[in-house]
C-alpha angles and dihedrals in degrees: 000000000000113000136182115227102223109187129331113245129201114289092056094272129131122228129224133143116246104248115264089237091063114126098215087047095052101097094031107065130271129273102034126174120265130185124208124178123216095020125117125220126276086016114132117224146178106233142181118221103234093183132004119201126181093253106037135002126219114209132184121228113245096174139017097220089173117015118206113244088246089061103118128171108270109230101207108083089215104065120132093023101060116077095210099073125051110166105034084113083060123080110245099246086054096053095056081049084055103051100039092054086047080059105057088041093062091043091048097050103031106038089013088234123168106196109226083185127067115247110244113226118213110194123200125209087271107226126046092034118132121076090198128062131168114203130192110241118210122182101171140102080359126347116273141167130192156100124303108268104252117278086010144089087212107112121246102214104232137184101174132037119190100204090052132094119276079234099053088050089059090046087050091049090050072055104054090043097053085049097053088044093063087242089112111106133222115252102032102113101176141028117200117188119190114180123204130220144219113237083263098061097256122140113249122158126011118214118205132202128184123192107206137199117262085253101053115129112242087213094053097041082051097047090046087050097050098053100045090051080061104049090061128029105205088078100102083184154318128243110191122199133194115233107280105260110194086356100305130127112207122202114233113168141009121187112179115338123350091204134066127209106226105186120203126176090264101044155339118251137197113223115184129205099278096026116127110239133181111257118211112084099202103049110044095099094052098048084052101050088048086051099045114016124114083010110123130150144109104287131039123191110191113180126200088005099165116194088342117271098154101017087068096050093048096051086063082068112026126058099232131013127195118197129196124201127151103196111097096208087059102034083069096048085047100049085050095047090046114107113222094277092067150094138195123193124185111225134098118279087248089052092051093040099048101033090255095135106139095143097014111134130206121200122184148205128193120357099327103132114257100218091060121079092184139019132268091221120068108257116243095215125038108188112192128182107164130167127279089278084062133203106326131220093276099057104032081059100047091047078055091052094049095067101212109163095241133028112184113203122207102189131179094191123053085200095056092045105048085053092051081050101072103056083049088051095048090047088060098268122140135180113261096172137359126200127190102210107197093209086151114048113186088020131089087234113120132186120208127179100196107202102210119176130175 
């Protein structure tokens, strides 16, 4: 069938409506929804439908009729059918086009929010980016590593990856190697690199971590580790985990260190095997200078702050910072980043928020008081950074609760965000800037820091 790609959503689809004359259309209403991957809009296609539900139909594009004029060649032969890249077949200045109409789209239909402000786009050198990448491992019937294939859990065997560093390419390759070389073990399922840099940018230093099957054999994991920490001097070291069985990650093996030092221009941070940290290379100073710079005041509340990339920047300018994190394995690196004015407490956003802190844990540097996990005084800056489910109902209320006279909102998801956005709007809050971060160039992936004051 011919069909007119109207507009790409998030999630890397295009959009068009079955045609009216479809046969498979015919008893179920006209018009229906249809998603096609690796298309541009206002492109006109030949598709195949590849599922049809009563609500909506997904559909594979067999030929590009009328190609849109962004349509570009993409470089990485595995385009299309990896699941990792969306947009390579779209120019790069088109993709930032993409994804910031995708923005204010999110933020129109789901917080009705018409921006008065434009949104600021901020572009990354577009290939060789992350500094973190998780490969499938395979050992039978031959040794492979890869991505899932898209849309799939079965594994695309790959030995390059374009958007990632020029390091972890030559950590894949030491893979690889080791693989081909029958020195790969049963049992290891995935190999993450995550490669550290100098202040200057420069690769210094890879971490690896392998997860590992229930059944995998301490002695073997340790033997493969340690000879693949000594094919290639830049791994600094391996941590290897069990699969997490009732939630909980056990650690299995260590071979040389099991943290890496990764150096900005504002500070250096310890990020430990298992910390979050932020994955494009080329962009973490400038998302930390849109987050913290020109902000100054007494009190600082930074949520899901993870090791402390934001929480150390804003303690140069404010005179205490309190910083909330729940994981274990980054509270630790946190505490440790944290200069004397700060404190880390170990808790969820909602138990430090409501009062809920049962197992919630301060830690403190310099004179803070010990017994208080939070300040009597509202805070002038709130700093939040959560995952892609976002905030919640009950956090974004209770921030709005808590009065402070700026919130600044890192999101990874512009759904999520837009949702979170109408409690802070009915709680007085507007939105003074908005920034689109491309922290993930070729993918569908945005970053947006939403500046809201009241």
């Amino acid at each position: 069938m011919l069909l007119n790609i109207e507009k790409l959503i998030y999630g890397g689809d295009g959009l068009a409506r079955l045609p009216a004359e479809s046969t498979t259309n015919k008893d179920r209403g006209r018009g229906k929804a249809v998603f096609v991957p690796f298309v541009l809009a206002a492109e006109k296609i030949e598709a195949a439908l590849t599922e049809e539900k009563p609500g909506f139909a997904r559909a594979q594009a067999t030929t590009i009729l009328e190609p849109s004029p962004h349509r570009t060649p993409p470089p990485c032969p595995h385009f299309t059918r990896c699941g990792g890249c969306h947009y390579q077949h779209a120019t790069y200045g088109h993709q930032l086009e993409i994804k910031k109409e995708i923005l204010r789209e999110n933020l129109r239909r789901i917080a009705k929010l018409e921006l008065e402000c434009e949104i600021q786009l901020h572009p990354s050198p577009p290939w060789n980016y992350r500094n973190r990448s998780r490969l499938q491992v395979r050992t039978r019937p031959e040794f492979a590593a890869g991505y899932f294939k898209f849309a799939s859990h079965e594994l695309l065997p790959v030995e390059d990856c374009p958007i990632s560093s020029p390091l972890i390419n030559r950590g894949i390759a030491a893979l690889w190697q080791a693989g081909r070389a029958g020195k790969a073990v049963e049992g290891v399922r995935e190999v993450e690199f995550f490669a550290a840099a100098d202040s200057n940018g420069n690769e210094t230093k890879l971490l690896l971590e392998f997860l590992c099957a229930p059944e995998a054999r301490r002695a073997v994991v340790r033997a493969w580790a340690e000879e693949l920490c000594a094919s290639m001097p830049e791994i600094a070291g391996i941590a290897a985990f069990r699969e997490p069985q009732k939630g909980v990650q056990e650690p299995l093996v260590t071979v040389g260190a099991s943290e890496l030092t990764y150096e900005t221009k504002t500070a250096a941070y310890r990020v430990s095997a298992g910390a979050f940290f932020q994955t494009n290379r080329f962009l973490t100073d400038e998302l930390v200078d849109i987050v913290t710079q020109g902000r100054s005041g007494d009190l600082a509340l930074d949520l899901y702050a993870g090791v402390g990339l934001f929480s150390t920047a804003l303690a140069c300018n404010f005179r205490h910072t309190v910083s909330v994190e729940s994981s274990q394995t980054a509270v630790a690196d946190l505490q440790y980043n944290l200069p004397v004015n700060g404190r880390a407490v170990q808790a969820t956003a909602e138990q430090y928020l409501t009062g809920e802190r049962g197992n919630a844990k301060g830690s403190v540097k310099g004179n803070v008081a010990k017994d208080s996990l939070s300040f009597p005084q509202t805070p002038d800056l709130i700093v939040v950074d959560p995952p892609r489910s976002g905030l919640g109902d009950s956090v974004s209320r209770s921030l709005g609760a808590l009065g402070a006279p700026r919130i600044t909102y890192v999101s990874c998801d512009p759904a999520t965000l837009a949702r979170d956005l109408v409690p802070l709007q009915a709680a007085g809050y507007r939105v003074e800037e908005i920034h689109l971060v491309d922290l993930f160039p070729q993918t569908y992936h945005l970053e947006t820091v939403v500046q809201l004051v009241r």
